[in-house]
VEXDREN-2710 file (C-alpha; in Angstrom, 1 decimal):
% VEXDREN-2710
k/r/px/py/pz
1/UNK/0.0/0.0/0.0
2/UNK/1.2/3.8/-0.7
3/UNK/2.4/5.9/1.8
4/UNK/0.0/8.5/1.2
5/UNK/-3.6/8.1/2.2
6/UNK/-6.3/8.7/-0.8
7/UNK/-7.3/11.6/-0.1
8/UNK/-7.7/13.8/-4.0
9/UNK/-5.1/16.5/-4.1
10/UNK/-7.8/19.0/-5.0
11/UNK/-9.3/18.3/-1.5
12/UNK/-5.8/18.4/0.1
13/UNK/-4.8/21.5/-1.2
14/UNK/-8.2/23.2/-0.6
15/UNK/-8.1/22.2/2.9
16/UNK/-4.4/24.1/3.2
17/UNK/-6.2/27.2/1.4
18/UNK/-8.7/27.5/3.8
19/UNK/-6.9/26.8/7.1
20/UNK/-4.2/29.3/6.2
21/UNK/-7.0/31.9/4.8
22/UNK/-8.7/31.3/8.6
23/UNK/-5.4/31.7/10.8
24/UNK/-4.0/34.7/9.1
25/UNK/-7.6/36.7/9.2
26/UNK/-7.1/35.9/13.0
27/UNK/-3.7/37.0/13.4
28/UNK/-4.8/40.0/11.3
29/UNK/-7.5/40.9/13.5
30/UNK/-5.5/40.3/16.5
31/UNK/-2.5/42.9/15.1
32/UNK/-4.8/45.4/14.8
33/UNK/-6.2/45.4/17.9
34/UNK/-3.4/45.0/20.4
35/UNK/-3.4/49.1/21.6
36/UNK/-7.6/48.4/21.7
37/UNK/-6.7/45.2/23.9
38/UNK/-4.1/47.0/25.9
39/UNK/-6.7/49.7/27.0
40/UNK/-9.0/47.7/27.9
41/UNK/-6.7/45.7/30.0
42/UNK/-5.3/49.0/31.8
43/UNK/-1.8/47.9/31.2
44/UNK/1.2/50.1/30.5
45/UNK/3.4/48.7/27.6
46/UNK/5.6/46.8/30.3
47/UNK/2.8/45.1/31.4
48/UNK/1.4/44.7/27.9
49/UNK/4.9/43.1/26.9
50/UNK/4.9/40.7/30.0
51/UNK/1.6/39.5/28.8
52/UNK/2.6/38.8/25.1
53/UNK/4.9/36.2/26.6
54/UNK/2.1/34.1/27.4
55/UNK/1.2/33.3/23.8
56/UNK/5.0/31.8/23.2
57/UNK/4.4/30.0/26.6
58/UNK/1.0/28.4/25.3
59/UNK/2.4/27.6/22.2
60/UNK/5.4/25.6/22.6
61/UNK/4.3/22.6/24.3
62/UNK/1.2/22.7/22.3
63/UNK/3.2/22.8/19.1
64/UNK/4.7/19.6/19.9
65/UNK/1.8/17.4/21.2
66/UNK/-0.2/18.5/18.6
67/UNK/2.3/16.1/16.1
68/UNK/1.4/13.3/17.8
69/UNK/-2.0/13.9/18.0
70/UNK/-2.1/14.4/14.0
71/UNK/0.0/11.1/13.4
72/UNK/-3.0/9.3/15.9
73/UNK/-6.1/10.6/14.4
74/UNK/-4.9/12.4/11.0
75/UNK/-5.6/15.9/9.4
76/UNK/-9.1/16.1/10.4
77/UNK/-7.6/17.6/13.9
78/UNK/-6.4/20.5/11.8
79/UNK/-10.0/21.7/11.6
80/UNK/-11.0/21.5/14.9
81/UNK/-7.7/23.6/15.7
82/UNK/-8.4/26.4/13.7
83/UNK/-11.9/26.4/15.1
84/UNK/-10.7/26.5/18.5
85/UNK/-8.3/29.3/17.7
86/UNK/-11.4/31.7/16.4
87/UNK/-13.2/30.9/20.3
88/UNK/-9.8/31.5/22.0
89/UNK/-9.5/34.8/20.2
90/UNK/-13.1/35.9/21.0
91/UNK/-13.0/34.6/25.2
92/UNK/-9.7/36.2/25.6
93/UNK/-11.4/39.7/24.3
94/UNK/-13.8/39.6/26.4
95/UNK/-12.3/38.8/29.8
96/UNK/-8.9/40.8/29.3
97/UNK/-9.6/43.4/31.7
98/UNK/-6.6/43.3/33.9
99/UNK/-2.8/41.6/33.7
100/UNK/-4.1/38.1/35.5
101/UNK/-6.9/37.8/32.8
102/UNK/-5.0/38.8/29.4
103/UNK/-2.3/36.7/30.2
104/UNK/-4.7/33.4/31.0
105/UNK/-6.3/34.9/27.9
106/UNK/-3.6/34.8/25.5
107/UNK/-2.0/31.5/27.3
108/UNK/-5.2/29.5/25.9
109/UNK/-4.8/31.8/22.4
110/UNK/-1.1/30.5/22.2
111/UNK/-1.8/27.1/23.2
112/UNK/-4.6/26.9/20.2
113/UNK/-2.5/28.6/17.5
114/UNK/0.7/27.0/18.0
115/UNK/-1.7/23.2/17.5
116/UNK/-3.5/25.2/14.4
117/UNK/0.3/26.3/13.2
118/UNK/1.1/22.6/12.9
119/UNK/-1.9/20.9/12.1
120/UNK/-2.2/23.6/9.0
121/UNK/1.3/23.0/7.7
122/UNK/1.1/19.3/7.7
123/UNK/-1.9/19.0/5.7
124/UNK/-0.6/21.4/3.1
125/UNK/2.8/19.4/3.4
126/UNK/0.3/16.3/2.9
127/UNK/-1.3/18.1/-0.2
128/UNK/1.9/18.9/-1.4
129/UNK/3.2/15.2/-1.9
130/UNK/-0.1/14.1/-3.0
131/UNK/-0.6/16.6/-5.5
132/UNK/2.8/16.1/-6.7
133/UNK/3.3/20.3/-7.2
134/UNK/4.1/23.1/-4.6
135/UNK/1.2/24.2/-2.1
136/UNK/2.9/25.0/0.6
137/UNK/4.9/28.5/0.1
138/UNK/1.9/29.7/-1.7
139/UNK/-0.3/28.6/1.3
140/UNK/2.0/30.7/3.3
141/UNK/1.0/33.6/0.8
142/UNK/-2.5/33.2/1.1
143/UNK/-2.1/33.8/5.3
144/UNK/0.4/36.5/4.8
145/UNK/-2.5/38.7/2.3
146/UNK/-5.2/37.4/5.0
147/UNK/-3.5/39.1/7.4
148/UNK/-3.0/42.6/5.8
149/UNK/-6.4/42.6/4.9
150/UNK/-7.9/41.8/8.0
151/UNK/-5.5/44.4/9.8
152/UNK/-7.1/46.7/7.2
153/UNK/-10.3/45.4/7.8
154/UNK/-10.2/46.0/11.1
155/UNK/-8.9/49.0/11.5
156/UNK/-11.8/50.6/9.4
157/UNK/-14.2/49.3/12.0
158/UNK/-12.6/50.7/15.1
159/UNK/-15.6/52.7/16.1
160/UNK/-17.1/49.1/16.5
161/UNK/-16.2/47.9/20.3
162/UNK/-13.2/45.4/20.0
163/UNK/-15.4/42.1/20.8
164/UNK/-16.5/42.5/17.5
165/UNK/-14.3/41.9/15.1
166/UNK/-13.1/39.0/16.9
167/UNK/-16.6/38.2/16.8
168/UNK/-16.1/37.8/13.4
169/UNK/-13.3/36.0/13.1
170/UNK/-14.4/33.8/15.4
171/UNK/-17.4/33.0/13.3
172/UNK/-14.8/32.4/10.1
173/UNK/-13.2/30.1/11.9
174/UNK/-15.8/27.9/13.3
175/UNK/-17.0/27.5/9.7
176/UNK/-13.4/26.7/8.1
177/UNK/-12.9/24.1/11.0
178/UNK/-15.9/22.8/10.2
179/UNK/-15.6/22.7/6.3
180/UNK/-11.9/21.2/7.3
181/UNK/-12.9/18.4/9.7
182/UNK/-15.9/17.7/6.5
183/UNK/-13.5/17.5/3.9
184/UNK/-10.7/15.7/5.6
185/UNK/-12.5/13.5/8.2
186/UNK/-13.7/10.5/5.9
187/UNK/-11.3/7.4/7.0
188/UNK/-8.7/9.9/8.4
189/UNK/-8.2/8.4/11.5
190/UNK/-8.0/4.9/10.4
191/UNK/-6.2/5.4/7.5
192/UNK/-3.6/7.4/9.6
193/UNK/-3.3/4.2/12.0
194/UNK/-3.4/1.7/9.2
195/UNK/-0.3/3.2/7.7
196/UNK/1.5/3.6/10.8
197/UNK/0.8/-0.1/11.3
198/UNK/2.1/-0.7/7.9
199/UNK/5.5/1.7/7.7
200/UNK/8.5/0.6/8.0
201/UNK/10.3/0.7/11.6
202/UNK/11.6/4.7/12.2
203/UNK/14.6/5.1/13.8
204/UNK/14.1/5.8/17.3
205/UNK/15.4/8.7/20.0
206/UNK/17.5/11.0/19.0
207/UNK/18.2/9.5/15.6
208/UNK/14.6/10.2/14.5
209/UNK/14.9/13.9/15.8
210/UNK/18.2/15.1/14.3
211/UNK/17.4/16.1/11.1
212/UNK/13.7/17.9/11.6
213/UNK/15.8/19.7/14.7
214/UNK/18.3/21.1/12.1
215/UNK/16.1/22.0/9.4
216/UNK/14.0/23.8/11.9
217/UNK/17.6/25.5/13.2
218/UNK/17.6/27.0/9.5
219/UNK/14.2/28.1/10.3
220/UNK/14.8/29.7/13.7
221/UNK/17.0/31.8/11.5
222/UNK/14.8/32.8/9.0
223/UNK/11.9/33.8/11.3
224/UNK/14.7/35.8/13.9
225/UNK/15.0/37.8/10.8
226/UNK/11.3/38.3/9.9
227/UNK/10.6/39.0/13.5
228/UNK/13.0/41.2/14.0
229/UNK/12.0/43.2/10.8
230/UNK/8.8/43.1/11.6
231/UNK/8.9/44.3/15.0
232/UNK/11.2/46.7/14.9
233/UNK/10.9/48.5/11.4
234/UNK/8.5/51.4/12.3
235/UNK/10.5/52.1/15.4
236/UNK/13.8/52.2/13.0
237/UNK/11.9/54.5/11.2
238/UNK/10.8/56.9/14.0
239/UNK/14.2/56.7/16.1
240/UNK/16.4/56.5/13.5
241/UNK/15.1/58.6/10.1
242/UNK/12.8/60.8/12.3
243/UNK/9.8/60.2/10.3
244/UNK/6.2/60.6/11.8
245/UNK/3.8/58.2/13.4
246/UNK/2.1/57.9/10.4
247/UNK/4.6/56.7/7.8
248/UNK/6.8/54.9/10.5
249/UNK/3.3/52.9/10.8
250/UNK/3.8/52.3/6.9
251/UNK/7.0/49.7/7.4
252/UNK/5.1/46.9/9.0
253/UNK/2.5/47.1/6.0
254/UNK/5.2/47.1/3.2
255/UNK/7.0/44.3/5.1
256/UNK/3.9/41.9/5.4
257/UNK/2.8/43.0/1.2
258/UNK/6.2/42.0/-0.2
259/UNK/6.4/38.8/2.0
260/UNK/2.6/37.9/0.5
261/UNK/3.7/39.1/-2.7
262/UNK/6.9/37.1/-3.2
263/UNK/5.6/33.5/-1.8
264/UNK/2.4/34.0/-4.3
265/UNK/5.7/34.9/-6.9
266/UNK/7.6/32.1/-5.9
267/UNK/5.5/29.7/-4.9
268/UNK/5.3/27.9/-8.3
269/UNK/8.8/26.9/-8.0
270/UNK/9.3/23.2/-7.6
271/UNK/12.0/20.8/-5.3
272/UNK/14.7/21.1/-7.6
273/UNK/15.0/24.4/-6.8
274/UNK/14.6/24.2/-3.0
275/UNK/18.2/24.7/-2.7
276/UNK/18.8/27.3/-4.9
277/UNK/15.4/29.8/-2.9
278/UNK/17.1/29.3/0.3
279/UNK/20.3/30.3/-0.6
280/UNK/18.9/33.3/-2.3
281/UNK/16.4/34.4/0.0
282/UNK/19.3/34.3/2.8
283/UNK/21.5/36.6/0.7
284/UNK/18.2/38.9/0.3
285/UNK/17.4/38.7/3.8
286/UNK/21.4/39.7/4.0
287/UNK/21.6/42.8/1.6
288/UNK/18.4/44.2/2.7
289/UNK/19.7/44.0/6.5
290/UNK/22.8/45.9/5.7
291/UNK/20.9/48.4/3.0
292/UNK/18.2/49.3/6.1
293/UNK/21.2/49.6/8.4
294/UNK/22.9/52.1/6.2
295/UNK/19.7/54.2/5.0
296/UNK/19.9/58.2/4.8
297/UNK/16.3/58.1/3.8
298/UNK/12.8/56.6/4.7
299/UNK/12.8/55.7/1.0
300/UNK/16.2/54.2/1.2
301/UNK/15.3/52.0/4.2
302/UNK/11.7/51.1/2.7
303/UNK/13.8/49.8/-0.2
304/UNK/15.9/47.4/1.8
305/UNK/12.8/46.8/4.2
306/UNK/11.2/45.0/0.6
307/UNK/14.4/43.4/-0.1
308/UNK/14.8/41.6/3.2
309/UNK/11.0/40.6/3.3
310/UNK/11.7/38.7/-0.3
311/UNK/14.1/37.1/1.2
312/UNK/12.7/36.3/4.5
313/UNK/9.1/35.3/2.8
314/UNK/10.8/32.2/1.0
315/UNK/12.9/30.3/3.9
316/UNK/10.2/28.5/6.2
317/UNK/7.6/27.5/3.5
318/UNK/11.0/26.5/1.3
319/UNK/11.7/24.5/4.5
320/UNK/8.7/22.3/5.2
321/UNK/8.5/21.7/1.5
322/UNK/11.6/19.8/2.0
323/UNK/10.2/18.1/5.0
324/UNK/7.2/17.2/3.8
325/UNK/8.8/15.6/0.2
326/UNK/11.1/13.2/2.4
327/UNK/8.8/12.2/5.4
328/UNK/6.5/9.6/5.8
329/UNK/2.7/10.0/6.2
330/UNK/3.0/7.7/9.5
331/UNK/5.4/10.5/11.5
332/UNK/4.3/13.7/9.2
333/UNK/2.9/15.2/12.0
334/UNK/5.9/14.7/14.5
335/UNK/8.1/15.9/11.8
336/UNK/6.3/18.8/11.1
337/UNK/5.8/20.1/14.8
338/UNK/9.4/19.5/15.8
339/UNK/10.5/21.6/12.6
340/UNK/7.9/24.4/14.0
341/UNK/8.7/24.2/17.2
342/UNK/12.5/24.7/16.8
343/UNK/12.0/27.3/14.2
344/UNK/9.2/28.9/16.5
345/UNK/11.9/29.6/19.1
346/UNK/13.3/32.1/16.7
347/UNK/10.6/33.8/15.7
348/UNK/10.5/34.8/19.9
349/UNK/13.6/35.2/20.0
350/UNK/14.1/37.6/17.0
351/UNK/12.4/40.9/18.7
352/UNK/14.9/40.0/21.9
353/UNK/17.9/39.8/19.7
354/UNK/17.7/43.1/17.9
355/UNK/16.4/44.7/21.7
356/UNK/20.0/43.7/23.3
357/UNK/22.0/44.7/20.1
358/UNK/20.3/48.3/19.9
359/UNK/21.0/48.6/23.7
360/UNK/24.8/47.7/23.3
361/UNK/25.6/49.6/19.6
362/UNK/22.3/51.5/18.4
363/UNK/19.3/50.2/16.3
364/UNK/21.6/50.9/13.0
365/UNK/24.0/48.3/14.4
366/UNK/21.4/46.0/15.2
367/UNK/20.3/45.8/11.8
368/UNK/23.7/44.5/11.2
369/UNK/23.0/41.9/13.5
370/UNK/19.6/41.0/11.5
371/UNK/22.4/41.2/8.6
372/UNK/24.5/39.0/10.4
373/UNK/22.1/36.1/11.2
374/UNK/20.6/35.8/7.3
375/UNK/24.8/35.5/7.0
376/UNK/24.9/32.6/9.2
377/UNK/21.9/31.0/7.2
378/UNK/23.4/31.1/4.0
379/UNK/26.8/29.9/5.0
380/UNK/24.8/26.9/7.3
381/UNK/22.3/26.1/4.7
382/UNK/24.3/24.0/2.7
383/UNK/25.8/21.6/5.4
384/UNK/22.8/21.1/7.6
385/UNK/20.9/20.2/4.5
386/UNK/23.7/17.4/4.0
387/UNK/23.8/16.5/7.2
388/UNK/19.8/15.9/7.5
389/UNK/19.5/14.1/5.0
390/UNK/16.5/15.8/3.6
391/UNK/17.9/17.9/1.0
392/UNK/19.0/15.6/-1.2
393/UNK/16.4/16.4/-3.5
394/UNK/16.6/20.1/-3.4
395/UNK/19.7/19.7/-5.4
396/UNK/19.9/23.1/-7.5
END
């Protein structure tokens, strides 16, 4: 019997579309209405910083029971995730009215996106070897442009109380987990134990670990560097090229477009070229760093802002795609949330990493740093894609 369950690629690849399209109108929402949330908690930005740990906190361990749980009842979960994620989002607006609350809040909103992040990317990686054709960067796409439009969408209905676009949202995602757990729940489960029955033994321990821990070290670079862009790129604007609130607001924006623009641009790009994307969109994320760092102008720095999110946009999608082209459907799901997990760490760890760099040499040398780490991808890329094992067939 085949290694991949029969479910049709067009089914598959829908089911990616829709969970991606569902968890980036949430985080969408959710970005636009932190200084809404903030108020209504009666936090200062300390406080309101202290809190935002909570979602990292909730979404680790998640993140990595959720593989197990995908490998035991199959991609079905994925839907119920995402469904979960919508409630979260709406119970955490409604009781965040002091620092105990928001954090309990966003606890239970980190626990439920880190399961959707990894239920989600599994069944596009599933799609993606089914279908037999990339899904998977342009999936990514699809929750990058979800997001800018919900932030937009959002923001034009702030005389709304908060509750309600999360109302909303909420009600998107109830009926995308329920269109997901539809489309993906016939046979999952026992198809999913039938071919774990069936496989061929895995290596065990640490053996079975090793190379989804250093493909996801590639990816804790990448997302440092988005993070760190992405957090920090209107306050580089403000400190650093003294423009106003208003246009240092704008950096974010053209980060998140040219990262939805370039995976929708890329996305059609196959295996073969796995290789060749990473190496390129590290010496993007590189140049762009070091352009930003050295910027006279807001125009100069908006420049290498778009250069760095091309080359930022391509490295985790790029990433699974190898993953989910070399693993098996029995451990797809473990596979998949130890990549996420690792490279997860990153993407926390980014913001911090630039913070400590602008304290020590200014924020212009701490885009040097952000320079610096796209550096150390694109010199490690190479060997820890030999020393996997899983990039042997992104060869170019």
């Amino acid at each position: 019997m085949s290694d991949t369950p029969a479910w049709s690629p067009r089914r598959l690849i829908a089911a990616a579309i829709v969970a991606f399209a569902a968890f980036g109108a949430f985080w969408g929402v959710w970005g636009a209405s932190v200084p809404r949330v903030q108020r209504q908690a009666g936090l200062d930005d300390g406080g309101l910083g202290f809190a935002l740990l909570f979602v990292g906190a909730g979404a680790l361990p998640s993140m990595l029971l959720m593989g197990r749980a995908l490998d035991r009842w199959g991609p079905r979960i994925a839907g119920v995730a995402i469904a979960a994620l919508g409630c979260a989002g709406a119970g955490m607006v409604l009781t965040a009215v002091n620092l105990a609350s928001l954090c309990a809040g966003l606890a239970v909103v980190g626990a439920t996106s880190g399961a959707a992040d990894v239920a989600m990317n599994a069944v596009a990686g599933r799609a993606e070897r089914t279908a037999g054709r990339p899904v998977i960067t342009r999936a990514h796409g699809v929750f990058s442009g979800l997001v800018v439009l919900a932030s937009l969408a959002t923001g034009s209905v702030a005389s709304l109380p908060v509750a309600v676009p999360f109302a909303a949202v909420a009600v998107v995602s109830l009926a995308a987990g329920a269109a997901l757990v539809r489309a993906l729940g016939a046979g999952s489960a026992g198809q999913a134990r039938e071919h774990v029955a069936e496989a061929e033994p895995a290596p065990s321990g640490r053996a079975r670990l090793v190379p989804f821990v250093l493909i996801g070290t590639l990816g804790a670079l990448g997302f440092a560097a988005e993070n760190a862009h992405e957090s920090w790129s209107a306050v580089f604007a403000h400190d650093e090229l003294h423009s106003g609130a208003g246009l240092s607001a704008v950096a974010p924006a053209v980060f998140a477009g040219v990262v939805a623009v370039t995976r929708f641009a890329i996305g059609g790009l196959g295996a073969a070229h796995a290789r060749a994307v990473l190496l390129g969109g590290a010496t993007a994320a590189a140049i762009g760093a070091a352009l930003i760092a050295a910027a006279p102008t807001l125009l100069v720095a908006a420049a290498g802002l778009a250069v760095a999110a091309a080359g930022t946009a391509v490295l985790f999608p790029t990433l699974l795609g190898i993953v989910a082209r070399d693993v098996r459907e029995s451990g797809r799901g473990r596979a998949t949330s130890v990549v996420s997990t690792v490279s997860y760490l990153g993407f926390l760890l980014g913001p911090v990493y630039v913070g400590l760099w602008a304290d020590a040499v200014g924020l212009r040398g701490a885009m040097l740093a952000i320079a610096a780490l796209a550096a150390a991808l694109l010199v490690l890329t190479p060997a820890l894609l030999r020393v996997s094992g899983l990039g042997h067939r992104a060869a170019r």
